[in-house]
C-alpha positions in Angstrom: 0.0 0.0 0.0 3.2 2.1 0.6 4.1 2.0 -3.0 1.0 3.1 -4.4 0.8 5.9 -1.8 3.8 7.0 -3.2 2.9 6.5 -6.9 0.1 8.1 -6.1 1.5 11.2 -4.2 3.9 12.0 -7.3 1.7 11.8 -9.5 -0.6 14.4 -8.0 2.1 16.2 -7.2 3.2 16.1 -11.2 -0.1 17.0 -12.3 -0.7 20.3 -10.0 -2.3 18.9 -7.2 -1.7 19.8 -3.5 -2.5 17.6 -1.0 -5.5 17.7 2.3 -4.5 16.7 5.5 -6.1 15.5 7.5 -7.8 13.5 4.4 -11.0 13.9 6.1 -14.0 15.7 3.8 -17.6 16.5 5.6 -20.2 15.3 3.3 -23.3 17.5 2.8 -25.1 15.0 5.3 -22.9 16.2 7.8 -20.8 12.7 8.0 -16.7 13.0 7.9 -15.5 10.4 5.2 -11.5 9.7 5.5 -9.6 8.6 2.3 -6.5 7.2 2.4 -5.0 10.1 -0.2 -6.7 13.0 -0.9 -5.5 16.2 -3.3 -7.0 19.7 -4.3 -6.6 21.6 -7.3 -7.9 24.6 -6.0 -11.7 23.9 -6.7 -12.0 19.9 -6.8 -11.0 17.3 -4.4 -9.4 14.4 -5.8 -9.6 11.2 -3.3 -8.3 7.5 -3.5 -9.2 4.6 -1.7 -7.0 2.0 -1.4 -8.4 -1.9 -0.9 -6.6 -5.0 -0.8 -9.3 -6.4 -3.1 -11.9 -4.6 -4.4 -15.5 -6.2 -3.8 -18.9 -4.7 -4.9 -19.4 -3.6 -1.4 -16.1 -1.5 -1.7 -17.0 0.1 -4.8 -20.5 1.0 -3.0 -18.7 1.7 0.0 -16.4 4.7 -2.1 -19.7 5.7 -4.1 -21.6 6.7 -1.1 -18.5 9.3 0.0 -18.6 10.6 -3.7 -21.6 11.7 -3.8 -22.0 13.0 -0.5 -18.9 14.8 -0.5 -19.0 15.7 -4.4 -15.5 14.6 -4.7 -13.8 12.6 -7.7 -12.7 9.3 -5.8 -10.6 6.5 -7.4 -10.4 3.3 -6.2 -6.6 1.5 -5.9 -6.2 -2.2 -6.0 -2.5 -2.7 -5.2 -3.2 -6.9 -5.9 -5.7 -6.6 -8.5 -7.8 -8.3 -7.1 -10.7 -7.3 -8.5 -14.3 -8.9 -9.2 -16.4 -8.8 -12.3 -19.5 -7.1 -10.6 -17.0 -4.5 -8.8 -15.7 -3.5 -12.3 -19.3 -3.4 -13.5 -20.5 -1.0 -10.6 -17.5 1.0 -10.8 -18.5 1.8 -14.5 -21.8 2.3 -13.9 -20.6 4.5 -10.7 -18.4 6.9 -13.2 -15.6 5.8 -10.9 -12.1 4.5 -11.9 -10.4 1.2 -10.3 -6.8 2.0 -10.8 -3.7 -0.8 -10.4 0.0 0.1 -9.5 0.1 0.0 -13.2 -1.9 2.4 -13.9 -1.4 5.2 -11.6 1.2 6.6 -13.7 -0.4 6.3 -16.9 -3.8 7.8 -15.1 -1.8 10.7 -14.3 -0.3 11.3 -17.6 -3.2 10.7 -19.1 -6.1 12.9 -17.0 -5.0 16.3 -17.0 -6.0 17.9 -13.6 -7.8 21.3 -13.7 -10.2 23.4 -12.5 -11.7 23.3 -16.3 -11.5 19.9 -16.9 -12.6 17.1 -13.9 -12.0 13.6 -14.0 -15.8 12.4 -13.6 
């Protein structure tokens, strides 16, 4: 999970970001979520969760802090370990599963700005 935190941090970093501590965002329901990385461009909040395996229940789980919060959240599988239906909700959730992989090529990829979001 220490890699990917990493991977994650430069590549935020990279692409303008600055990160939120504590990674805590109040949802409009008044509830705190916490994210295991979470990054600001000024007007969005970018936030990752990280799972060991990704289930539909964490892919729900990430969804229901997304749209409380409003914030773009990616979901990080450092085994890929990742089921069919969690892929399938993830899609239909507008949400990104991303694999150590990937996080560099998501980041080179998705430019970050206030003009242009990532959902």
């Amino acid at each position: 999970m220490e890699y990917e935190k990493l991977l994650i941090g430069v590549g935020a970093t990279r692409a303008g970001l600055k990160p939120v501590l504590p990674r805590v965002l109040r949802g409009v329901s008044g509830v705190e979520h916490r994210f295991n990385m979470l990054f600001t461009d000024g007007a969005r909040q970018y936030a990752f969760d990280i799972y060991e395996s990704i289930r539909d229940f964490e892919v729900v789980k990430s969804y229901l802090k997304k749209f409380d919060t409003g914030a773009s959240v990616f979901l990080v599988c450092p085994t890929e370990n990742v089921s069919w239906e969690a892929r399938s909700l993830a899609v239909g959730y507008d949400m990104k599963i991303l694999s150590p992989e990937s996080i560099p090529v998501f980041f080179a990829l998705e430019p970050m700005s206030p003009q242009r979001s990532l959902d």
